[in-house]
N, C-alpha and C positions, 0 to 999 in steps of 0.2 A: 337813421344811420347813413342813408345816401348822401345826405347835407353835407356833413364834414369831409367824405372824401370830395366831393365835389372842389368843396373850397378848398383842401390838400391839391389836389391836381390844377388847377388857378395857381396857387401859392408857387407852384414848382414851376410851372410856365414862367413865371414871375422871373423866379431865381434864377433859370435858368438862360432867358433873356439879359438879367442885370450881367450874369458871369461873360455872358458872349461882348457884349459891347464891353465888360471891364478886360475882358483879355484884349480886345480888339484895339483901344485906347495902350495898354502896355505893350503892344508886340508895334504900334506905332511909335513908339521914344525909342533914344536908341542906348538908353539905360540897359537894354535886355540882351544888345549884340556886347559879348566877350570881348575885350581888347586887351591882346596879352601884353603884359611886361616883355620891357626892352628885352629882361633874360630869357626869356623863351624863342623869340626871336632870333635870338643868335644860337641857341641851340637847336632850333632847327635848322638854319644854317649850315651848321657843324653836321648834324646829322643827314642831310640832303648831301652835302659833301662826302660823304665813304657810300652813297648808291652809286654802282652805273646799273642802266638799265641797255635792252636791247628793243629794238621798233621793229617794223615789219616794215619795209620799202626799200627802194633803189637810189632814193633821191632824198633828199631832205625835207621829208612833206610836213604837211601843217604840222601833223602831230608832235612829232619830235621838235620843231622847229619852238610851237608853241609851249613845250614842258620845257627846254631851254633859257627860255625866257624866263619862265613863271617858276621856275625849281632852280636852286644853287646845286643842281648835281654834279658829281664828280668826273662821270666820266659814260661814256654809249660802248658798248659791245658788240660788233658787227660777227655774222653767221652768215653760212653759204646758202642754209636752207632750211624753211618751216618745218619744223618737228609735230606741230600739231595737226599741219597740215598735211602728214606724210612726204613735204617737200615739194606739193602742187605750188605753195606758192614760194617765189625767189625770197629770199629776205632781205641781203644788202650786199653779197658780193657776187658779180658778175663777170668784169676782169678785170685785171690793174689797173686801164684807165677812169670807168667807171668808179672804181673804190676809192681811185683818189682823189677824182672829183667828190664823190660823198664826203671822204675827210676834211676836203676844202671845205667845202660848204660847212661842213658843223664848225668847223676853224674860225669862219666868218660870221657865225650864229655867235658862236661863244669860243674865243680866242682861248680859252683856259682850259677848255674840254680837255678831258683824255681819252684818245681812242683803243679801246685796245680790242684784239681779234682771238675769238679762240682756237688757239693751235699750238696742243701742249709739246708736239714735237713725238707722238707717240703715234697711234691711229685714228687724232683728231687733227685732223688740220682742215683749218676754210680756207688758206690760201693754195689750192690746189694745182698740180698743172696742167690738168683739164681745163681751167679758165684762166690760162696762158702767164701762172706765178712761174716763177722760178722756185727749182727744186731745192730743198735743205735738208741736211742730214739727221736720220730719227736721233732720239734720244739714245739707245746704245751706241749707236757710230758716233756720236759726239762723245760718249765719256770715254771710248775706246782713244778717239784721236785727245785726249783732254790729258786721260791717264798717260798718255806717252811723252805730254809736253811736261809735264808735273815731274816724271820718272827724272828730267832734265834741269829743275828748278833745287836750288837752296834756299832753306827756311830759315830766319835768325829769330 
């Protein structure tokens, strides 16, 4: 009875040597690496186009610099400060001239970027004037001065 498992366990060494060197020889051709159609490519395209994303920096560091290059995205999101970090750390706006240097720079990375800032005009704004923005009116004082230009217009 020992016999045959013996020579079972041999057998399986066996196969299991042939499978490694037969995977080894197929994951060397490059039959096994995926190469999409032209249409996929251009859908992802498309769909890299409607991200923006936001980075953590002051500057235009590698990271962002190097997903610009390497991603057709749409557009970067600048904030005044780390949410995950309780705001320990800066994220990308500092003061006007800083920010605008940042905008340059990604301008210069990728001339088509869009940058946009969130500050819905209510009690979110990053352009603060704590870091020396100029002040704009919330959102009620604008549809308040909005309402009264409108009370003055004709409609055809």
């Amino acid at each position: 009875m020992s016999m045959p498992m013996i020579w079972y366990k041999q057998d399986m060494k066996k196969i299991i040597l042939i499978l490694i060197v037969a995977l080894f020889f197929f994951f060397l051709t490059k039959n096994y690496l995926y190469d999409p159609p032209k249409e996929d490519e251009e859908l992802r395209d498309k769909i890299e186009q409607m991200l923006i994303i936001g980075f953590r920096g002051t500057t235009a560091n590698e990271y962002i610099t190097q997903t610009l290059k390497d991603m057709n995205l749409g557009g970067v999101i600048l904030f005044d400060k780390d949410v995950p970090s309780n705001g320990e750390i800066k994220r990308n706006i500092i003061n006007p001239d800083q920010t605008k240097k940042l905008i340059s720079d990604l301008k210069e990375i990728r001339n088509d970027i869009f940058v946009a800032v969130d500050a819905e005009g209510g009690n979110v704004n990053r352009l603060k004037e704590k870091y020396g923005f100029i002040p704009y009116h919330r959102q009620k004082k604008w549809e308040k001065v909005q309402s009264n230009k409108l009370k003055n217009m004709v409609y055809f």
